[in-house]
C-alpha positions, 0 to 999 in steps of 0.5 A, a space after each residue: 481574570 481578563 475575558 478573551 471574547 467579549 463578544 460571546 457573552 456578556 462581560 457583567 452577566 460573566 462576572 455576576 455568575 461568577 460572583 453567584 458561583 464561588 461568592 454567593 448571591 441573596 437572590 430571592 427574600 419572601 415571608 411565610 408563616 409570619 417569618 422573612 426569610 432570605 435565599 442565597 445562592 451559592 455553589 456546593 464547597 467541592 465544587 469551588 475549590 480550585 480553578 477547575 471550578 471554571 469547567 462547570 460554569 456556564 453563561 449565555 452569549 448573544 445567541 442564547 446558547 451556554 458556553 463555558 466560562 473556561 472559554 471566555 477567560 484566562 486564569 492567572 495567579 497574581 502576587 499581591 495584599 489583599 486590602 492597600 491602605 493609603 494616607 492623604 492618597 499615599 500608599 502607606 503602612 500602619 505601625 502599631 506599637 505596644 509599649 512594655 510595662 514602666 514606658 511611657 507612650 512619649 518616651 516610645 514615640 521619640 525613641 522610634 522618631 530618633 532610631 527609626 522613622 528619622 532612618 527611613 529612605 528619601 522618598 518615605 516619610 511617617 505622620 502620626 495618626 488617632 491617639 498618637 497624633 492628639 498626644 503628640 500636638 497636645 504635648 506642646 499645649 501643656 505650658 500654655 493652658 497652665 500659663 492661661 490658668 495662673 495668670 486667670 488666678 493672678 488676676 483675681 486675687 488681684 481684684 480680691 486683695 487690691 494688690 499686684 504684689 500679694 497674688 504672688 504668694 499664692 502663685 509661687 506656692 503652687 508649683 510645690 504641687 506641681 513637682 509631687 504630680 509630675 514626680 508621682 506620674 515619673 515614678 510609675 512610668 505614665 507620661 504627661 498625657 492630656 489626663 495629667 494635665 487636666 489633673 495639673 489644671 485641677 491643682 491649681 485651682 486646689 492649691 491656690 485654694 489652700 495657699 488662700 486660706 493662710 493668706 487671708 487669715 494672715 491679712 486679717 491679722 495684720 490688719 488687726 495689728 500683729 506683726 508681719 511674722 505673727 501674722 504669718 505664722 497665726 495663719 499656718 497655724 489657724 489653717 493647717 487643720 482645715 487644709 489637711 481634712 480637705 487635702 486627705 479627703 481629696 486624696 483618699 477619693 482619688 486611691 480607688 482611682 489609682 489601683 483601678 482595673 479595666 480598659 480605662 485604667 491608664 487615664 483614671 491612674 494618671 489624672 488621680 496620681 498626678 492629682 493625688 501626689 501633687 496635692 500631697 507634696 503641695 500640703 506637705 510644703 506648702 505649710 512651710 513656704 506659704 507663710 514665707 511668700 507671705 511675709 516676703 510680699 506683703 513686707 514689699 506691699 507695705 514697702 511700695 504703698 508707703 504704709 501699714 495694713 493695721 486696723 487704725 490705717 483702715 479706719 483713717 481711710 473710711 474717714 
């Protein structure tokens, strides 16, 4: 709309009764009878139907006098969006995608980087935003933070057992958890989002837990002078009990989390299948390979210090 004498009448008293006119205006607000009340005005719906409209609106120039809004401007009908979103002041297009039931947000994300967004012309180009972008950035997170949280574990059992070599029979064991999660969260088809690794930092706390339990008992055995294969098998044996109630406990709490309903039933079913599966692959094998990492470390142990953990060595070096 563009006023073709401006100096009839004056522009933003012309556009304000516009407005008033087709828009609507809150004009006026005042109490009675212990009420607010608000009054708006705004033309009749027949009388602002088309642009013919214009004929009935009228506004004071400089002489005072009404002259029509009809005289003043110029309808033209103009092709356009009605709203223009921009990205880091590009003019910019939001894609939303929903995935079908069995796909995975990552696996969605880089099929439409491969077939689609790569395809694009010269002068466009894509960014990931909200959700998409915090997936897309923690992805790469995921090796590091478990990096940090193992090497943590190794340190303290490095202090707790006095030795670098022994940790390492807990360490290794943990990955058979790992391989359940990332088998269970595969097989109903979530993928590895920030849910599931904040599972993975959780099991590793817990299987640690479990693959300690049979160690230590193993030690104090060989400190009690059985042999490294009794020993070992001594604390499979003694810890297999306490290792199940705790583990079945812990997967029977995360089942109503893994058939929940409601908005946030993606992020409960990733981190309690990815928890509950790792956990249940972790007992499952780790009964079998924790004795073994145990014998297979503690033999280098006895090896590279030159002596054997009995009762009378520990007592010979108190004296």
């Amino acid at each position: 709309m563009k006023t073709k004498r401006p100096n009839l009448a004056d522009v933003s008293e012309m556009l304000s009764s516009v407005q008033t006119y087709f828009a609507g205006d809150q004009s006026l607000n005042f109490n009675r009878f212990g009420k607010f009340y608000r009054i708006a005005v705004k033309a009749d719906g027949i009388y602002r139907t088309d642009k013919e409209a214009f004929n009935e609106i009228f506004v004071k120039n400089n002489l005072g006098q009404m002259v029509p809004v009809n005289t003043l401007v110029t309808l033209r009908k103009v092709y356009g969006p009605e709203s223009v979103t921009r990205y880091n002041l590009y003019n910019s297009l939001t894609i939303n995608v929903v995935s079908t039931p069995g796909i995975s947000n990552g696996a969605i994300m880089e099929t439409l980087e491969k077939n689609v967004l790569t395809k694009l012309p010269g002068d466009y180009s894509y960014e990931w935003t909200g959700l998409s972008l915090e997936e897309k950035s923690s992805g790469n997170q995921t090796v590091l933070i478990l990096a940090l949280s193992l090497l943590f574990v190794y340190f303290l059992l490095s202090a707790q057992y006095e030795s670098y070599l022994l940790p390492l029979a807990v360490l290794l064991s943990i990955p058979t958890g790992m391989i359940g999660s990332f088998l269970g969260t595969r097989a109903i088809g979530l993928d590895n989002n920030i849910y599931v690794q904040v599972g993975l930092i959780m099991l590793i706390g817990l299987l640690a837990k479990n693959a300690i339990l049979i160690v230590e008992f193993a030690l104090q055995r060989r400190r009690a002078g059985s042999s490294l294969i009794d020993s070992a098998l001594e604390g499979a044996r003694a810890r297999l009990r306490p290792i199940l109630m705790t583990s079945l406990a812990f997967i029977a709490g995360m089942v109503p989390l893994m058939f929940a309903t409601g908005g946030t039933a993606t992020g409960n079913h990733s981190i309690s299948t990815g928890a509950a599966m790792g956990m249940l692959s972790g007992v499952i094998l780790g009964v079998i390979i924790i004795p073994l990492l145990y014998l297979v470390f503690q033999y280098l142990q006895e090896k590279v210090s030159g002596k054997k953990l009995t009762d009378n060595t520990v007592h010979n070096t108190n004296d």
